[in-house]
SEVO-584875 format. One record per residue (C-alpha): residue in one letter; z, y, x negated. Coordinates in steps of 0.5 Angstrom, whole numbers, padded with zeros to 4 digits, always signed. Each point is the difference from the previous one (the first is absolute). Example, Ala and Ser with C-alpha at 12.3 -4.5 7.8 and 13.67 -1.06 7.14 Angstrom:
a+0016-0009-0025 s-0002+0007-0002 
# end
This chain:
x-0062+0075+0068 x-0006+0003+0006 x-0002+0004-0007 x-0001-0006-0004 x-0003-0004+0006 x-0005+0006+0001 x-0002-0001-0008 x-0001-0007+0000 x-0004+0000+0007 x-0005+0005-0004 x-0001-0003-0006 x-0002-0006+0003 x-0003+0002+0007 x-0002-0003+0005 x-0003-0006-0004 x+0007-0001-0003 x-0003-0002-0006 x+0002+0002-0008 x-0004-0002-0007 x+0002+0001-0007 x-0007+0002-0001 x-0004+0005+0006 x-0005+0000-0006 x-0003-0006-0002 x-0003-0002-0007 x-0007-0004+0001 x+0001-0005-0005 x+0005-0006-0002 x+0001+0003-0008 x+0002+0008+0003 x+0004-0004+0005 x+0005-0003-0004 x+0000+0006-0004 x+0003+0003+0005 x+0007-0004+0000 x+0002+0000+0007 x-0002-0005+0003 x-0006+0002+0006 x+0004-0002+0006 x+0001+0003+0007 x+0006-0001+0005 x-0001+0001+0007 x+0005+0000+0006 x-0004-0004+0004 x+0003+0002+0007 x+0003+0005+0000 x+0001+0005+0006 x-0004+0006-0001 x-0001+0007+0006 x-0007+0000-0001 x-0001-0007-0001 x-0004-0001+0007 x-0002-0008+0002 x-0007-0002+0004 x+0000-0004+0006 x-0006-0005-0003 x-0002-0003-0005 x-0002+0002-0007 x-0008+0000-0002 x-0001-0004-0006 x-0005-0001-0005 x-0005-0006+0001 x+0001-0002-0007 x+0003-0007+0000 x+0003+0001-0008 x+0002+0008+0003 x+0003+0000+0007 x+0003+0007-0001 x+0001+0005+0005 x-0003+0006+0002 x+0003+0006-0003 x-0001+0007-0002 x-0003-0001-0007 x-0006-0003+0004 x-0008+0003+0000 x-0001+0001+0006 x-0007+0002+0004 x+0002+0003+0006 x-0007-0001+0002 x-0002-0007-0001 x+0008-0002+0001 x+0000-0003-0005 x+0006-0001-0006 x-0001-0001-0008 x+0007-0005-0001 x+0003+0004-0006 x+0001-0007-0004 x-0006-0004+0000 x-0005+0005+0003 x-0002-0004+0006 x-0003+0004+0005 x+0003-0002+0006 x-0002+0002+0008 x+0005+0003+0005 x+0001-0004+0007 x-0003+0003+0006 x+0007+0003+0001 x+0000+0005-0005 x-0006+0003+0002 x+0003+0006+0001 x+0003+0003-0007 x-0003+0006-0003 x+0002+0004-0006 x+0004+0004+0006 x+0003-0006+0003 x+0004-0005-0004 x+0002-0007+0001 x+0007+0000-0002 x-0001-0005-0007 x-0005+0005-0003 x+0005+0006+0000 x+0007-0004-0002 x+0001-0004-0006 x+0005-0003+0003 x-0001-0003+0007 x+0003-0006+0004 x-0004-0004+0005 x+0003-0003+0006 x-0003-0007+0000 x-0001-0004+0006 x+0004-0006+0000 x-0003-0007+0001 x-0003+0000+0007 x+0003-0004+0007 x-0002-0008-0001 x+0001-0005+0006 x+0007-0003-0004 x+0002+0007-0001 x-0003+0004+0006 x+0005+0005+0000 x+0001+0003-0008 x+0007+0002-0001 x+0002+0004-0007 x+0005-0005-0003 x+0007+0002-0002 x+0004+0001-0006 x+0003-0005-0002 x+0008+0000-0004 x+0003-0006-0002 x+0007+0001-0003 x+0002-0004-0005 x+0007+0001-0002 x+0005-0003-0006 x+0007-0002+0003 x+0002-0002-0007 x+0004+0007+0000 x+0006+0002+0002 x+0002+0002+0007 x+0001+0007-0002 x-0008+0000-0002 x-0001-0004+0006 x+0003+0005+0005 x-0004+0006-0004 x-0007-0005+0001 x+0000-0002+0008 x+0002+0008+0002 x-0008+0001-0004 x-0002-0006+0002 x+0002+0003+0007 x-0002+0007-0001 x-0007-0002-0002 x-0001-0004+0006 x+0002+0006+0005 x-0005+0003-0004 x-0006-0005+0000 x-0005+0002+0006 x+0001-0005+0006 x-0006-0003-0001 x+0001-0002-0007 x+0001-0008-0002 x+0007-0002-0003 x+0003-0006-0004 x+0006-0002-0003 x+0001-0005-0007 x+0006+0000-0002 x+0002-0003-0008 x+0005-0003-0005 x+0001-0007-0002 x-0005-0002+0006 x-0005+0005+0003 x+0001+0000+0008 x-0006+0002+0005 x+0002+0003+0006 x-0003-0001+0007 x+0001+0006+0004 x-0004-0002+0006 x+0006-0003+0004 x+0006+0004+0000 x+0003-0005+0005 x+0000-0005-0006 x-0002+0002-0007 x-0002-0004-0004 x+0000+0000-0008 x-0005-0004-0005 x+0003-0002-0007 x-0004+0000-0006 x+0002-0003-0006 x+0001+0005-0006 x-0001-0005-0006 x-0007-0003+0003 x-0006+0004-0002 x-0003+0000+0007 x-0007+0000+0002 x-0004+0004+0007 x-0002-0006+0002 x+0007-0003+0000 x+0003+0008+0003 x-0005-0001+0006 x+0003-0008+0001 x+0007+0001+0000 x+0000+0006+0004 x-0006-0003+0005 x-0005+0005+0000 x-0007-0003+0002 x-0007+0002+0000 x+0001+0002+0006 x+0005+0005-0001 x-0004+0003-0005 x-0006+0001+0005 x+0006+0004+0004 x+0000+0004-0005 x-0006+0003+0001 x+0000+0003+0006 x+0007+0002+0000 x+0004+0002+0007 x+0006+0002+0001 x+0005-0005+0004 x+0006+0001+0002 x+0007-0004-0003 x+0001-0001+0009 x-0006-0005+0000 x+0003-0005-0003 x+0000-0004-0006 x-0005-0005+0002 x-0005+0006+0002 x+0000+0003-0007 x-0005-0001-0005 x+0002-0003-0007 x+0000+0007-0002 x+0005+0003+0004 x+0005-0005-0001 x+0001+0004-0008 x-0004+0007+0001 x+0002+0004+0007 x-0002+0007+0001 x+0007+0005-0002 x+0001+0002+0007 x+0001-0008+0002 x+0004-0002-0005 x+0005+0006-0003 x+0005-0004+0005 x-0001-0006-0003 x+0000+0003-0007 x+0006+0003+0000 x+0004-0006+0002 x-0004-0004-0005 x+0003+0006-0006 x+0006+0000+0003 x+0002-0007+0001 x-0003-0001-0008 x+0005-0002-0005 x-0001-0001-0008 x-0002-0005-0003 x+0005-0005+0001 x-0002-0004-0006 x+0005-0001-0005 x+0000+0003-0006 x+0005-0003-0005 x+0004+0006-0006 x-0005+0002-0005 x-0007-0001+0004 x-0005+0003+0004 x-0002-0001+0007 x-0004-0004+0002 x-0007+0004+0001 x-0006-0003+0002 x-0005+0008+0000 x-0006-0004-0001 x+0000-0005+0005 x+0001+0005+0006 x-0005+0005-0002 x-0005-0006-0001 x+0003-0003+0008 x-0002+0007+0002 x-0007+0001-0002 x-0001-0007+0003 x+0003+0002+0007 x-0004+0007-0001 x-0006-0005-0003 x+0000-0004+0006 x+0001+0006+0005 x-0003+0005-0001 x-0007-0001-0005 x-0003+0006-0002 x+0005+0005+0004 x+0003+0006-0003 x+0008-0003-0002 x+0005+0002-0004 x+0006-0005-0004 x+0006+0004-0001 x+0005-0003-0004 x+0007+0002-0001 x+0003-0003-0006 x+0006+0001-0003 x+0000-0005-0007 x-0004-0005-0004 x-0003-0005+0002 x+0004-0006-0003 x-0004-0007+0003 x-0006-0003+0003 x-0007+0004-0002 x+0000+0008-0003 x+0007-0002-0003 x+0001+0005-0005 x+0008-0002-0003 x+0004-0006+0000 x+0007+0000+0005 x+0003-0001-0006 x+0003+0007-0001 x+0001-0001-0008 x-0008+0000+0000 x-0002+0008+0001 x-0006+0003+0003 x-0006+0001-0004 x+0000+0006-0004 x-0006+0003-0003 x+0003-0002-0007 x-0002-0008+0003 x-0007+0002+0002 x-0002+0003-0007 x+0003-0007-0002 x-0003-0004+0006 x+0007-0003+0001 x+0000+0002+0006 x+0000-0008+0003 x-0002+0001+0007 x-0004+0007+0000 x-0007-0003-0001 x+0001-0006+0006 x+0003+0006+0004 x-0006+0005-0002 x-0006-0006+0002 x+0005-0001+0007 x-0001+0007+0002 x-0007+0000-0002 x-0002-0006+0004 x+0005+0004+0007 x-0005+0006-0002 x-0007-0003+0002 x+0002-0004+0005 x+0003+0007+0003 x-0006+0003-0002 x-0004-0005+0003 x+0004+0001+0007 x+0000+0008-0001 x+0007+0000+0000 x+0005+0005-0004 x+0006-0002-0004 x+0005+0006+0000 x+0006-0001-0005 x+0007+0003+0002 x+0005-0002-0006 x+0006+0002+0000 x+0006-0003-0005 x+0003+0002-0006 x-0003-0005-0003 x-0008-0002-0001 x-0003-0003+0005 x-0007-0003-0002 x-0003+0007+0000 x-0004-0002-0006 x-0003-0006+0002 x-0001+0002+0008 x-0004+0006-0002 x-0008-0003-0001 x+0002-0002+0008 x+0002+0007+0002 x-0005+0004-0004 x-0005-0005+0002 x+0001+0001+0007 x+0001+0007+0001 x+0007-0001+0001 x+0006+0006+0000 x+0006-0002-0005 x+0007+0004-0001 x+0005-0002-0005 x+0007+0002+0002 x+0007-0001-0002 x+0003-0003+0007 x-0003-0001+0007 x+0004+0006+0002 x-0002+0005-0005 x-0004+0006+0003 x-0006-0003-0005 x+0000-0006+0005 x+0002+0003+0006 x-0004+0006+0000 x-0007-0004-0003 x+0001-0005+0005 x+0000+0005+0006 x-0005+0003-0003 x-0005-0005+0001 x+0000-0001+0007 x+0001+0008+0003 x-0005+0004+0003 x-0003+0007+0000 x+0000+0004-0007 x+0004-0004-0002 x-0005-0007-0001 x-0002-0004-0005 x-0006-0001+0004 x+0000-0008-0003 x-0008-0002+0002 x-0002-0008+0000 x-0005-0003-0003 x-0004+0005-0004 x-0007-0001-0006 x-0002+0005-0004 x-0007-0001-0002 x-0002+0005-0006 x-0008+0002-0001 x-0001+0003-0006 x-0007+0004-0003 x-0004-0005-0005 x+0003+0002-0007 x+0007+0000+0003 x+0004-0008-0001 x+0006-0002+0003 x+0006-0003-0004 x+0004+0000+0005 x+0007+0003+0004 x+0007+0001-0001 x+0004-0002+0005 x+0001-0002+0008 x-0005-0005+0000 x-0003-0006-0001 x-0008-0001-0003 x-0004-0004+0006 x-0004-0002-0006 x-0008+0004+0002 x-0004+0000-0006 x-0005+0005-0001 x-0004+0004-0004 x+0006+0004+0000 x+0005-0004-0004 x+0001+0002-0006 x+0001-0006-0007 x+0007+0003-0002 x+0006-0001+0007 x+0006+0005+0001 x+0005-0003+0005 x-0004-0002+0006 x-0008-0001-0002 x-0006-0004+0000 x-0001+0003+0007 x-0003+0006+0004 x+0006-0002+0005 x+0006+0000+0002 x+0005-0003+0005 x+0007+0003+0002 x+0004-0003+0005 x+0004+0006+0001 x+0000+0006-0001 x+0002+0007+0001 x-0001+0008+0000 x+0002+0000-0006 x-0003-0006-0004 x-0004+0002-0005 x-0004-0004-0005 x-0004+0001-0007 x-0005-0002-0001 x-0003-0001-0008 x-0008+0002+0000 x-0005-0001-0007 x-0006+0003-0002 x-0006-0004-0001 x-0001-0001-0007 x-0005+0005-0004 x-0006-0002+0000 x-0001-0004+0006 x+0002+0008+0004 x-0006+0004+0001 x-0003+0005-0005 x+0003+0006+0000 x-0004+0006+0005 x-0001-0006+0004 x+0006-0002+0002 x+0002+0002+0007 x+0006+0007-0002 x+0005-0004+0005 x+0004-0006+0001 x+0002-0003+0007 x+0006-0003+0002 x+0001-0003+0007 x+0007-0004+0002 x-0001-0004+0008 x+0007-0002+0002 x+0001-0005+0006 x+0006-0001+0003 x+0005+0000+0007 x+0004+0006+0001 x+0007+0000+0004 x-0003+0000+0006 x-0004-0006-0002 x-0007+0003+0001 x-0005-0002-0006 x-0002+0006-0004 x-0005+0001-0006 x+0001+0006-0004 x-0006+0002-0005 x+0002+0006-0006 x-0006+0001-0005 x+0001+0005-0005 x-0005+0003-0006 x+0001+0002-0006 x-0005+0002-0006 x-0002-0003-0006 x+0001+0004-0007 x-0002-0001-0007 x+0007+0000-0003 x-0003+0001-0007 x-0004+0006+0002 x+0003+0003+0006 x+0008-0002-0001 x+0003+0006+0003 x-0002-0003+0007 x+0003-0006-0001 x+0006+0003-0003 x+0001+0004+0005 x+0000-0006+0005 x+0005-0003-0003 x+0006-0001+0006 x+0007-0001-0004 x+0005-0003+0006 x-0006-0005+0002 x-0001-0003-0007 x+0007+0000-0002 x+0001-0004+0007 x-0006-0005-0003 x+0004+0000-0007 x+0006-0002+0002 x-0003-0006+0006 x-0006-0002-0006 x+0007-0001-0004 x+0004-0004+0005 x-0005-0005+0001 x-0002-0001-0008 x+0008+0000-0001 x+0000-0006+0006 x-0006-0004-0003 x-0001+0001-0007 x+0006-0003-0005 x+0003+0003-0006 x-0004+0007+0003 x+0004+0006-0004 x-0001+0005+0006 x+0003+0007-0004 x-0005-0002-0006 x-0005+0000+0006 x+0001+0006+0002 x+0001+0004-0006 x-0006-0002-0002 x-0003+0002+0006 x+0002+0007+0000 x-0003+0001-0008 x-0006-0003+0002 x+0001+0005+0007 x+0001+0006-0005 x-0005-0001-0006 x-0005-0001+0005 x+0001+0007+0004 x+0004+0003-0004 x-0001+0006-0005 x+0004-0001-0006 x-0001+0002-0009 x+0001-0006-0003 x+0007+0000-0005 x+0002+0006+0004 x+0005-0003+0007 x+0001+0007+0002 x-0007+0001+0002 x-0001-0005+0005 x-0001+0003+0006 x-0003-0005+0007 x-0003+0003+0006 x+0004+0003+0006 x-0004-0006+0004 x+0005-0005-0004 x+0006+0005-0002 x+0005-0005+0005 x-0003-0007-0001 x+0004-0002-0007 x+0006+0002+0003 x-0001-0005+0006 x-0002-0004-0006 x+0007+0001-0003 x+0004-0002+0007 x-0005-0005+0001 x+0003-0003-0007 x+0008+0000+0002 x-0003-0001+0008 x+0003-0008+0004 x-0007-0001-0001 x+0000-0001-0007 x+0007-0001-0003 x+0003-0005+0004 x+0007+0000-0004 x+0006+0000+0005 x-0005-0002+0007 x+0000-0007+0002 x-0007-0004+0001 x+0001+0002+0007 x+0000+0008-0001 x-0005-0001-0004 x-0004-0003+0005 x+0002+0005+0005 x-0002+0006-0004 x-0007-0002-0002 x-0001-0003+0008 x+0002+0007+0002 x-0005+0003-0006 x-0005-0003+0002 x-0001+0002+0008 x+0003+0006+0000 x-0005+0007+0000 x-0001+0004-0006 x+0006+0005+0002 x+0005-0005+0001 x-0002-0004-0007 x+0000+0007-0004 x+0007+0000+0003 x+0002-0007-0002 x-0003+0002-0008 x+0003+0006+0000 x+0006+0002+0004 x+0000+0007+0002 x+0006+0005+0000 x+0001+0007+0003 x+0005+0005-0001 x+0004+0004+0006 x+0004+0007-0002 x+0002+0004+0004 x-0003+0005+0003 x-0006-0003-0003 x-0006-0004+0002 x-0001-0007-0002 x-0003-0001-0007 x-0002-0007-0003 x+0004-0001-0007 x-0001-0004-0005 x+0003-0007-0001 x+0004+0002-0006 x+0008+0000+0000 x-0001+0008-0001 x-0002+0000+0007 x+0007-0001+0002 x+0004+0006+0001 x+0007+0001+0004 x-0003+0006+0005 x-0006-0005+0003 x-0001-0005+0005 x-0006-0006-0005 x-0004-0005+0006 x-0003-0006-0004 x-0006-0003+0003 x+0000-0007-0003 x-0004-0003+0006 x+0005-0006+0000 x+0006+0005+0000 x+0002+0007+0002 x+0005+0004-0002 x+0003+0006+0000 x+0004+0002-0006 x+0006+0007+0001 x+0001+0004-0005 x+0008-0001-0002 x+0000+0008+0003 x-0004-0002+0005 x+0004-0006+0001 x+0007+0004+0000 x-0002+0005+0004 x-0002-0004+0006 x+0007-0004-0002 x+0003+0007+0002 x-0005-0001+0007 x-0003+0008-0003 x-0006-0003+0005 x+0005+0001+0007 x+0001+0007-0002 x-0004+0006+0004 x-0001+0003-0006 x-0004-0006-0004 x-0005-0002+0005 x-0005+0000-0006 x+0004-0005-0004 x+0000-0004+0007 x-0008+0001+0000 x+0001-0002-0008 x+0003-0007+0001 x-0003-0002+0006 x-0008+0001-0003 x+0000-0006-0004 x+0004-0004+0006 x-0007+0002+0004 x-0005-0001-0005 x+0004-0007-0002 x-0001-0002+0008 x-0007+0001+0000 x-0002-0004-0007 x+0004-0006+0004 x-0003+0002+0007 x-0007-0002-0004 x+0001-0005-0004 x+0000-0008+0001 x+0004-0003-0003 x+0005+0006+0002 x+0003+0001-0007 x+0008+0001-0001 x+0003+0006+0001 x+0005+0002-0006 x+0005+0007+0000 x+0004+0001-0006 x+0003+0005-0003 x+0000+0002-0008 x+0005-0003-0004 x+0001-0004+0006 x+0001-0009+0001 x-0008-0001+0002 x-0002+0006-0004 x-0004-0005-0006 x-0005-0002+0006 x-0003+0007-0002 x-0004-0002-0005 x-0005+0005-0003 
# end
């Protein structure tokens, strides 16, 4: 697993960018020549050794419509300290405080093309003279519709993760079933609960009023200190009475989770529960809207079955109607899908408009409204985990996963931008992925919009290491590009990300990359040989999802094929009446096989995946970096003989063979698969015996390789060990 690491980090440098073409046709009509869409994907802020961070602020070009940042493609005249904007050619003069550069002395933002600023944060005011860095705010809402079992397996989550939260982190607790209950966790001494009514469609106006949290509260907010639960309940601003710090309210918490019952409702024989989702995440982002404006908060709610009254509704109580299925999207027969959809639409800009994430933990064997709750959790950045049972190792290990420290870190960053500068011939369509368009036209804006578009800049709520966005690029039309001899040779791409990392502090990440403009009609040999496959692959397969999403009767495999001919008959060399001849360039030798397990993937072929499997699949598509996509749309197998080196093996049936040890990658799920020989002999315990100690080494190799993929991977994937001829041995599916 370190190798394919290592691999990946090379291919994608420090810059963490990919693109399905590293050449770039000059004009629209050679673009659409190509096939494959022009498009970049970047990991945002992803962890790099030679990524180096600035204790100041970025130098910008004094171009309003430009703004872009000092970089290593700059022209720069070391004698005049003057530097050329790559972008719009604005010559700009270096403040006194770079009077020192030279050729031999670098400023750190003219040497890397990926470089991160520490910007200052906004200076001490006479209301706030003392500027502290705010906390991270957790507000767990939880689903008490379950059964005891599952909710014995979620309050030892729920408690783990708080022991694991920094001290300084700010907690709340929403608990939800037939009514939604706020808990006051200010004053131990005598614990207060709010109800909210779970078939009523709540506004904030009326969260803040029955939960009592004036203007007065919110000015608190804003210059946050930390008070002790000991001052009493008089002394505690109306924050604290819902939001403590870990380290004040674990006790109290625990008390709260161990003395919670389920829903005490009752549901009559041949009904649902009661459950009103909708309601409780729209009282949490009231309680956080009103709190917590603009801080770094995320919404973690753990449910555990559909939502079955009030607002987001998905199904009826009544037990005979059956949760939607794709067969009743295609028909639009789904009764409640589209209010649910324009529900959890209007949840994700309010909670964008607060900077506030919604991470979705949905754990039943049923649908629970993943469906229609995924515009809020992509919209915000939020994580999400599809599992069987809260106590699962999907659930447990994902949710753990979240809050530890170290290597092990997700890393989850606040309240991020991404702006996009681009060289004058270059538009943006738009981006796939975490985000949400802060709708800032300009030049660059391109007429045709793919996901995210009419904008140069983007707002993630949350984000994290791996984040990863594609971004959609067109070329100006022909005859408004220069004229060839006297154009400029290469093109400039500039990502400026803004956000607030795990500490909370306030860093401006600045990658700009350069790629060259080619002639594919008379120089197509450079663009062939720029093709990236897994990139474009990736793009494929997201650019597909989202069309499948937001196009009626689009036949997706007629699509592809059709794509993949015009592929081929554009790069291709081939006799015409002769099938035999046709040979295509060992640039794009993988890409058709992509192709064909792209058709069968869960992305495309939704028979026997629920709408919420659906949904979760292509959320996780879409955010996830280029390797791990290439995994999801082309599951990886390797081969373990004894005595003998891992090999890859093909996903064929003729793979299996009794004398080896298969390791199936599917992304969503590892598993090992022993050879029935294999199987037998560790049956007869060959591997305890001196004289076969490389038959132990054999069986545990994809144990180790096994616990590496899950060591890297969130949502942690589900671990399955089976033998040939054995009772899971269908779930390896070459």
């Amino acid at each position: 697993m370190a190798d394919m690491g290592a691999g990946l980090e090379s291919v994608e440098g420090i810059d963490g960018i990919r693109m399905t073409w590293n050449a770039w046709p000059r004009s629209k009509v050679e673009a659409s020549k190509c096939v494959i869409p022009i498009a970049t994907s970047i990991n945002l802020i992803r962890s790099h050794p030679e990524l180096q961070i600035l204790p100041y602020n970025p130098l910008r070009c004094k171009t309003q419509t430009c703004n872009s940042i000092l970089n290593p493609h700059c022209h720069v005249d070391y004698v005049a300290k003057i530097w050329i904007c790559p972008f719009c050619f604005q010559r700009n003069h270096f403040p006194q405080h770079y009077y020192m550069i030279s050729e031999s002395n670098l400023p750190g933002e003219l040497y890397y093309t990926t470089i991160e600023y520490a910007i200052s944060s906004n200076p001490p005011t006479n209301n706030n003279p003392t500027t502290t860095i705010p906390p991270p705010v957790f507000l767990f809402v939880l689903d008490t519709c379950i059964i005891e079992e599952e909710l014995d397996y979620v309050r030892s989550a729920l408690k783990q993760a708080i022991g694991l939260l920094p001290d300084n982190a700010l907690v709340g607790f929403i608990s939800f079933g037939t009514q939604v209950q706020v808990h006051e966790l200010g004053y131990s001494d005598l614990p207060k609960v709010y109800i909210f009514r779970g078939t009523k469609d709540i506004t904030k106006e009326q969260v803040l009023d029955q939960l009592g949290l004036s203007a007065s509260a919110q000015r608190g907010a804003a210059g946050y200190t930390p008070k002790s639960v000991a001052n009493g309940f008089n002394s505690l601003p109306a924050i604290h009475r819902f939001l403590l710090p870990a380290s004040d309210c674990e006790y109290t918490l625990d008390s709260v989770l161990d003395e919670l019952q389920r829903d005490q409702w009752p549901v009559p024989p041949g009904n649902r529960a009661k459950r009103c989702t909708g309601v409780a995440l729209n009282v949490a982002a009231g309680l956080l809207g009103a709190c917590m404006p603009g801080t770094g908060a995320r919404i973690v709610a753990l449910v555990g079955g559909p939502c079955t009254e009030g607002p987001g509704k998905i199904v009826s109580e009544d037990l005979s109607e059956p949760v939607r299925s794709h067969k009743d999207l295609e028909k639009d027969a789904a009764s409640h899908f589209h209010k649910a959809v324009k529900f959890y639409d209007n949840l994700a800009k309010q909670l964008v408009s607060q900077g506030h994430v919604l991470d979705l933990f949905a754990s039943a064997l049923d649908q629970v409204g993943v469906a229609e709750m995924k515009v809020a959790v992509e919209r915000t950045g939020g994580l999400v985990v599809l599992a069987e049972s809260f106590g699962h190792s999907v659930f447990k290990d994902s949710f753990k996963r979240i809050y530890e420290n170290g290597e092990q870190s997700l890393g989850l960053s606040f309240n991020g931008t991404l702006e996009i500068n681009c060289s004058k011939d270059i538009k943006i369509q738009g981006i796939i992925g975490p985000c949400t368009s802060l709708e800032k036209k300009g030049p660059s804006c391109a007429d045709t919009v793919i996901g995210q578009g009419n904008t140069t800049s983007w707002k993630m709520c949350g984000l994290d290491k791996n984040t990863c966005l594609t971004v959609f690029f067109d070329i100006s039309p022909s005859e408004r590009s220069n004229p060839p001899g006297t154009s400029q040779p290469q093109l400039y791409l500039q990502f400026v990300t803004n956000y607030q990392n795990t500490e909370g502090q306030a860093r401006l990440r600045v990658t700009t990359v350069t790629r060259r403009w080619v002639d594919s009609a008379a120089n197509s040999e450079e663009l062939v040989e720029g093709f990236d496959q897994e990139a474009a692959a990736v793009v494929m397969a997201r650019y597909i999802s989202l069309k499948m999403e937001m196009e009626e009767e689009f036949d997706a495999t007629r699509w592809l094929d059709r794509s993949l001919i015009r592929l081929c008959s554009r790069f291709g060399d081939y006799r015409k009446d002769e099938p035999t001849s046709f040979t295509l360039n060992p640039c794009f030798s993988i890409f058709p096989q992509f192709m064909f397990n792209l058709r069968r993937s869960q992305f495309v072929q939704v028979f026997n995946n629920s709408p919420d499997e659906t949904a979760y699949f292509r959320m996780l598509l879409n955010r996830e970096n280029v390797g791990n996509s290439v995994v999801m749309i082309q599951p990886s197998l390797i081969s373990y003989i004894i005595d003998t080196p891992p090999q890859p093996a093909m996903l064929d049936v003729a793979s299996i063979s009794p004398d080896r040890i298969l390791l199936l990658d599917a992304y969503f799920s590892v598993v090992i698969f022993h050879g029935m020989t294999i199987a037998q002999w560790r049956s007869m315990g060959y591997q305890h015996q001196p004289n076969f100690q490389n038959f132990a080494q054999l069986l545990q190799a994809p144990h180790e390789e096994a616990q590496g993929i899950i060591r890297e991977r969130f949502p942690v994937p589900r671990l399955v060990i089976c033998d040939q001829h054995g009772s899971q041995v269908s779930t390896l599916s070459c």
